[in-house]
C-alpha positions, 0 to 999 in steps of 0.5 A: 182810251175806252175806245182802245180797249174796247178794240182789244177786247172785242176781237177776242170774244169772238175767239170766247175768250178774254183778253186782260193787259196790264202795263205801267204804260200806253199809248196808242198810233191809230194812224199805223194801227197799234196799241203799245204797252210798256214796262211791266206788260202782263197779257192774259187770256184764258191760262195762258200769260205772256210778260215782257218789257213791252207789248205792241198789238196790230189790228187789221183795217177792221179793228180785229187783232193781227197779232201782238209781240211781246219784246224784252225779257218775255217769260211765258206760259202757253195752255192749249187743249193738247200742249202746255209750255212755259219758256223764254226768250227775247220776243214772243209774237202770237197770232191769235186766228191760226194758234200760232206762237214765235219765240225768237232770240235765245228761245227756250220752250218746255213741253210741260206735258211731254217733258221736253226742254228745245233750245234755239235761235228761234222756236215756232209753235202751233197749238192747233196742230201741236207741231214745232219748228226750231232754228238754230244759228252757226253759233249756237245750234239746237238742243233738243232734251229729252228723256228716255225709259230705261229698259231694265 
């Protein structure tokens, strides 16, 4: 186990920051590269949480984390220099090298500094560039809410 957590931990001290993970429980497939957590996950780095059902994390051949994927009732809070979200959804994968964060599944994304709510089958963000992406699908298209300065 401490042989896990060292592989979680270290590939984010190189990004200066870390990482904590609780979950009521973990096992790990070192065949197929990942480390899973379940029930109750809380994955924290820096401001930024993520809580789900379960949390799968993907490591590359040399032990640095790929991505992770937060599954089941995931409810996050994202803080970057230039954007601040919180939102829901059915799955939030993160990518930590590039930044980038999939919401998928009744995705729903506040723009805390922007106050502006998005609403969509899917919802990508990269906080390096502060761009979104949102999809909808034939039954439930986007919604994107905003408000506007009414000029009296």
């Amino acid at each position: 186990m401490e042989k896990i957590v060292l592989l979680l931990v270290l590939p984010f001290l190189l990004y200066a920051e870390k990482v904590e993970v609780t979950s009521k429980n973990f096992y790990a497939k070192d065949s197929e590269k990942q480390a899973v957590f379940i029930d109750d996950v809380l994955v924290k780095q820096d401001k930024s949480w993520i809580h789900s059902d379960k949390l799968i994390v993907y490591f590359d051949d040399n032990n640095e984390t790929i991505q992770y994927d937060a599954i089941g009732k995931a409810t996050f809070e994202i803080f970057r220099e230039e954007s601040h979200y919180t939102g829901s959804s059915d799955k939030v994968s993160y990518y930590p090298k590039t930044g980038k964060y999939l919401m998928a599944g009744d995705a729903i994304a506040h723009d805390i500094i922007k106050n502006r709510d998005i609403k969509g089958n899917t919802i990508f963000v990269n906080t390096i560039t502060n761009e979104a992406n949102v999809k909808g699908n034939s039954k439930k298209p986007i919604k994107f809410i905003f408000d506007t300065e009414s000029k009296k």
